[in-house]
C-alpha positions as CSV (number, residue, x, y, z in Angstrom):
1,X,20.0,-50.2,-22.0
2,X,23.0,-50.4,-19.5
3,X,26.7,-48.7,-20.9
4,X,29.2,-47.6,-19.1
5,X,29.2,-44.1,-18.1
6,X,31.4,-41.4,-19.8
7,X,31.9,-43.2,-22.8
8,X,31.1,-41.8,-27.1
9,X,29.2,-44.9,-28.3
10,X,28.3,-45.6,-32.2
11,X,24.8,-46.4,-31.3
12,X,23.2,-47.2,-34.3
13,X,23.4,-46.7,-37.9
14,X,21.1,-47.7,-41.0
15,X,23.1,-48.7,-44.7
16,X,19.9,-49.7,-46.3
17,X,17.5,-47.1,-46.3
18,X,13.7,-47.6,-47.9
19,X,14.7,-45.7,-51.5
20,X,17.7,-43.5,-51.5
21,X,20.4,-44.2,-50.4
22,X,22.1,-40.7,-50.1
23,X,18.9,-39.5,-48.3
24,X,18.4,-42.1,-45.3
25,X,22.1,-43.5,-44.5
26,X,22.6,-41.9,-41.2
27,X,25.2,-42.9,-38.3
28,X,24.7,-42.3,-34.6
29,X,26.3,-41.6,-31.8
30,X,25.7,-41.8,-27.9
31,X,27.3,-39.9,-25.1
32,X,27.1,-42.2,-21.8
33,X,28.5,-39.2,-19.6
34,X,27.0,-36.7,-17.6
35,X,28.1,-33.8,-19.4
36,X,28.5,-32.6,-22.8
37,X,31.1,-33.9,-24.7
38,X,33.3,-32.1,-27.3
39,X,34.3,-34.5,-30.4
40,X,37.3,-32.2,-30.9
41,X,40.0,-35.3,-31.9
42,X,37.2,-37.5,-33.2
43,X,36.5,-39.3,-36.2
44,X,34.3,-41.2,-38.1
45,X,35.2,-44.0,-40.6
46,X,33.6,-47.1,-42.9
47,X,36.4,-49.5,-44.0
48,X,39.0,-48.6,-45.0
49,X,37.8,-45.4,-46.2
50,X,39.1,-42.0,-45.3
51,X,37.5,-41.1,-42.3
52,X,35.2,-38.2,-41.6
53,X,36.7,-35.6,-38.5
54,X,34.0,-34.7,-36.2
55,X,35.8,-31.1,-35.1
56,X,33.2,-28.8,-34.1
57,X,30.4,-31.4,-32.7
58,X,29.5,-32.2,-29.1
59,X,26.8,-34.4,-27.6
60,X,24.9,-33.6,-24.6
61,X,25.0,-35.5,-21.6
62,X,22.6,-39.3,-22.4
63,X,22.4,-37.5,-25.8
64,X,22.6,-38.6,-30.0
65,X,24.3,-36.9,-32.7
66,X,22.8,-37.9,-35.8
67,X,24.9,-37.7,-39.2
68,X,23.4,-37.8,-42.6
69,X,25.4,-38.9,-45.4
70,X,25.1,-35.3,-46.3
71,X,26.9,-34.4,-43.9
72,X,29.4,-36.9,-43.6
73,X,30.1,-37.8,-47.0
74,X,30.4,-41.3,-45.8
75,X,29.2,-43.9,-48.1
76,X,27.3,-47.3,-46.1
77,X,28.1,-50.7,-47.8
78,X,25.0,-53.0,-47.5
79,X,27.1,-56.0,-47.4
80,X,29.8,-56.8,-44.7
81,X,29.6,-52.8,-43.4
82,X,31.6,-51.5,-40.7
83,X,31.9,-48.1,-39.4
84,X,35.1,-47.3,-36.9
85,X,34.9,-44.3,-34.7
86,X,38.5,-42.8,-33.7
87,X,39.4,-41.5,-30.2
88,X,41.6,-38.2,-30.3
89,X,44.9,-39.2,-31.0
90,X,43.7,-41.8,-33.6
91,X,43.1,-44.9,-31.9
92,X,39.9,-47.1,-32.7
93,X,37.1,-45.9,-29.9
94,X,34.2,-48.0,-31.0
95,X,33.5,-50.0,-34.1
96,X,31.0,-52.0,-35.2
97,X,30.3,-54.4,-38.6
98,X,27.9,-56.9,-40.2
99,X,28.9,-59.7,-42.3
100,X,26.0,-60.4,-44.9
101,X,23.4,-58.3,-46.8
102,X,22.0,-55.1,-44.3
103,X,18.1,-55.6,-44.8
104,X,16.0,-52.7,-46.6
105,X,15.2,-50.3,-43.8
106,X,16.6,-51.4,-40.9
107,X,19.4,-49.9,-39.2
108,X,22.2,-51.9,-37.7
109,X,21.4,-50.6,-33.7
110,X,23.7,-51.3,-30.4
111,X,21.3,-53.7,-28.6
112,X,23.4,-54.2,-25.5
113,X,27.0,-53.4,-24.1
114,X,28.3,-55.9,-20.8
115,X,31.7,-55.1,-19.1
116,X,33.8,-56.4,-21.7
117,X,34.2,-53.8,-24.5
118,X,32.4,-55.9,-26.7
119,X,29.4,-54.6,-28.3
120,X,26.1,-56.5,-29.1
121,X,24.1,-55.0,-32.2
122,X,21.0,-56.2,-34.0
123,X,18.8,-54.9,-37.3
124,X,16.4,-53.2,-35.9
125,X,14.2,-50.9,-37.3
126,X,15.4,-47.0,-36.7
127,X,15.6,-44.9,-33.9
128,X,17.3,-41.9,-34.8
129,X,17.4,-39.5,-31.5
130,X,16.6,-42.2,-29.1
131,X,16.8,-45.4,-27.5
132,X,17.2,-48.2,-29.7
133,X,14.4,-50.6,-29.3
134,X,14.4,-54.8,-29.8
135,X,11.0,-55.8,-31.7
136,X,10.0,-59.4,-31.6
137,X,8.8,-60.3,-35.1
138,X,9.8,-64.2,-34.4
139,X,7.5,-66.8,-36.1
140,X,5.9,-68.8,-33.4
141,X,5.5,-72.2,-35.5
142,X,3.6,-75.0,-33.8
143,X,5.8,-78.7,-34.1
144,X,4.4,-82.0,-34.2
145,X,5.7,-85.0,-33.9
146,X,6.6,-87.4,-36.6
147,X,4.4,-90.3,-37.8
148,X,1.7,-89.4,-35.2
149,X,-1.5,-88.6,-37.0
150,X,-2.9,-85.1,-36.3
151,X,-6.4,-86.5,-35.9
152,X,-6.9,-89.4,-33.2
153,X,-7.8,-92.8,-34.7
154,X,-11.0,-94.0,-33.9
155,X,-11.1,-97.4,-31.8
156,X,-13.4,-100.3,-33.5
157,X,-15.7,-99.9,-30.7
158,X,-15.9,-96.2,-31.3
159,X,-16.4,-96.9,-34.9
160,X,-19.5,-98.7,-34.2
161,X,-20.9,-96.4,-32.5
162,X,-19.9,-93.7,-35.0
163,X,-21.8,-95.6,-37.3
164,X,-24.4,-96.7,-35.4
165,X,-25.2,-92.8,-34.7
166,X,-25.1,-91.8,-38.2
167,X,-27.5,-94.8,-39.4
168,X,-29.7,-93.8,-36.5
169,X,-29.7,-89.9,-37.5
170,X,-30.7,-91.1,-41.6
171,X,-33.2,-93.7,-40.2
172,X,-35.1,-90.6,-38.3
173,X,-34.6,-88.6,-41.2
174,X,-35.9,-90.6,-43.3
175,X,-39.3,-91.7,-41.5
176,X,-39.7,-87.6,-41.0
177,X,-39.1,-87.3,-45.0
178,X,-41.8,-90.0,-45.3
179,X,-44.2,-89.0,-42.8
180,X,-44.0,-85.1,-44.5
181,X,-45.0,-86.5,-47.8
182,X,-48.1,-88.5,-47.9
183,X,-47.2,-89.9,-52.1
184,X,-44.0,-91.2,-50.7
185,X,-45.6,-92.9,-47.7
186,X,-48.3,-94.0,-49.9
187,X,-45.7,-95.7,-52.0
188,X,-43.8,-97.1,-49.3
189,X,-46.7,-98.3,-47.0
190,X,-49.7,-98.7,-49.1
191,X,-52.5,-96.4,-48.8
192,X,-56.4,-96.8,-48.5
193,X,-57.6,-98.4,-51.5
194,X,-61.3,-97.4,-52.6
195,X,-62.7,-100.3,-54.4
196,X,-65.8,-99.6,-56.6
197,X,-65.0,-96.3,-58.2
């Protein structure tokens, strides 16, 4: 995953955790720099809520900080969620949002980052302390075309000789059947009559 160098990221964070919710929310965040930054002047925010100052935290260099909601205090919505992260001096660093329902267990992760400052995210499931991962679970679904049958249709000539074969294969059947039994081939073809007794 490519971002641009010196840079605190919200890399992923996860409003719908499997059973509670106070125990699983976590947020994020990514330092792009080579050295350790200091979130002195930092803040973290959801909505219009107030926002959470991160005085006193610093991420290593190509490192995460992970924040429960414990910690925090910051409360997840698991429909059209946001969370804004504040530069020092209070402008908007990085935010990212959702419109819809968040699904159970997956958190909403920072997929991709080009050179505009737009950022590309995806539900995904977790990856608290490292690089956020992209799991194919598409539905490969075969398509047919309409009003063709599925099966090939059988030409007359083939259907004679369809026929033809499955006649033949009772016809040998049959004469094995009767041959095997000497009643039945008694009754079918005569058998030696003994005259006198």
């Amino acid at each position: 995953m490519h971002y641009p160098s010196g840079v605190i990221y919200i890399n992923e964070w996860l409003p719908n955790p499997v059973g509670n919710d106070a125990a699983g929310e976590f947020i994020e965040l990514y330092n792009s720099g080579a050295a350790s930054a200091s979130l002195d002047g930092y803040a973290l925010g959801v909505g219009v809520k107030k926002a959470f100052s991160l005085a006193g935290y610093s991420i290593p260099p190509g490192g995460y900080l992970i924040l429960k909601k414990t910690q925090d205090k910051l409360s997840l919505k698991n429909t059209d969620g946001a969370v804004l992260l504040y530069g020092p001096g209070g402008q908007l660093a990085d935010s990212a949002n959702f419109v819809g329902a968040a699904p159970e267990g997956k958190s909403f992760s920072r997929m991709d980052y080009g050179t505009a400052p737009i950022a590309h995210f995806a539900f995904e499931y977790p990856t608290p302390g490292a690089v956020n991962k992209k799991v194919d679970t598409t539905v490969h679904v075969n398509s047919y075309p309409f009003g063709v049958p599925l099966a090939p249709q059988l030409s007359p000539g083939g259907f004679i000789v369809l026929m033809f074969g499955v006649a033949s294969f009772f016809l040998v059947f049959f004469i094995y059947v009767i041959q095997k039994n000497r009643n039945i081939s008694d009754f079918f073809f005569g058998g030696d009559e003994k005259s006198g007794l």
